[in-house]
Phi, psi and omega in degrees: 000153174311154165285344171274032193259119194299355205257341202273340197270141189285119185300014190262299184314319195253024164078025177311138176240188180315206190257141181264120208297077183293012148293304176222096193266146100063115185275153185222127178288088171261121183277170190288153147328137196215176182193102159280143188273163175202149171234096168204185200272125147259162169215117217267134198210131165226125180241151178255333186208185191280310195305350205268284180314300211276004136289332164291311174257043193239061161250156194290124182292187194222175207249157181066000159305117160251136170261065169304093183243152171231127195260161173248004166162188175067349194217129159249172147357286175293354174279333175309312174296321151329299189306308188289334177271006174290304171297319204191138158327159148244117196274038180119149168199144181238149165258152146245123187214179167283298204209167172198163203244141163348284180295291168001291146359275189270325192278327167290290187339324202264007179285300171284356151260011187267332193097322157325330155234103176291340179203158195216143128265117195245152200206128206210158178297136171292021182233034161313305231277342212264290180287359194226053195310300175308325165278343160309307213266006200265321208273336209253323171287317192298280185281011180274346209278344167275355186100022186264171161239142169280122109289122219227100157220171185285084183234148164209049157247184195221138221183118122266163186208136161154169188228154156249206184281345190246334186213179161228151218202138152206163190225125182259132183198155167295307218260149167298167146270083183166124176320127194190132206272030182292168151276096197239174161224176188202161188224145118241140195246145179253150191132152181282319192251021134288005161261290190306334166321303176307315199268354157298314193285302180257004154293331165261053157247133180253133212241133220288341171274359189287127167340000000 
């Protein structure tokens, strides 16, 4: 194959390991369940399609504040992220998802070279690296070349975290990243300190792709 073919490249380079023996998969640093308490004001939104969210919520969020909805279809993961880039650059954020599509993809890439997000960790399922290949090889160069890490563990929650210059923010939701006609719901919380939770909690996982 060409060498400028971005696909060509021996999958070894990006740090792919085999396919995982899901009988006796791979020891891992997975930390136990943890949970944080919070006492603040929610406000409760049902939405139907993305343009519907990202019209609900696109008043300045306030800090200690959850923004809870539940959508019929049409809203992924990623319109949640959409809402918090309406308000404010992101000087980091990490995801945690099962699985994700292509174009997903390419709308973060085109988030970090635009600036608009500066730097991603992204935390993917383990049969991310196997069953979602294209999307694999499309995501793991895309987020190192900003200072990010790709982490390939037995995860299936679905989570953003980060912060800008006005707030720190996370976000809980059901749904993957990637467009699906279900019923999910989602949280965004606004705070500093359900971000550091989260980002303490996958800074510490090592992951079946880690060195």
């Amino acid at each position: 194959m060409s060498k400028h073919d971005p696909f060509s490249m021996d999958l070894s380079a990006l740090g792919e390991k085999p396919e995982i023996d899901k009988e006796n998969p791979p020891e891992t640093k997975q930390k136990r369940s943890t949970c944080i308490k919070r006492r603040n004001a929610s406000i409760y939104r049902r939405a139907f399609s993305e343009t519907q969210l990202l019209d609900l919520l696109k008043g300045n969020f306030q800090d200690g504040e959850s923004y809870h909805v539940i959508t019929g279809g049409d809203v992924d993961a990623l319109s949640y992220l959409k809402v918090v880039l309406r308000q404010q650059d992101l000087e980091y954020c990490l995801f945690s998802t099962w699985c994700m599509a292509s174009e997903d993809v390419y709308q973060v890439q085109d988030w970090l070279e635009s600036g608009k997000i500066k730097q991603m960790d992204a935390y993917v399922g383990e049969i991310f690296p196997g069953s979602y290949r294209l999307e694999y090889r499309l995501l793991k160069p895309t987020i190192e070349k900003h200072g990010g890490r790709v982490c390939v563990f037995r995860n299936h929650a679905k989570i953003f975290a980060g912060y800008g210059n006005k707030f720190a923010f996370t976000v809980e939701t059901s749904a993957n990243i990637n467009t699906n006609p279900r019923t999910e719901q989602g949280c965004i919380t606004i705070g500093q300190d359900i971000y550091e939770f989260y980002r303490a909690y996958f800074d510490g996982i090592r992951g079946f792709n880690d060195d």
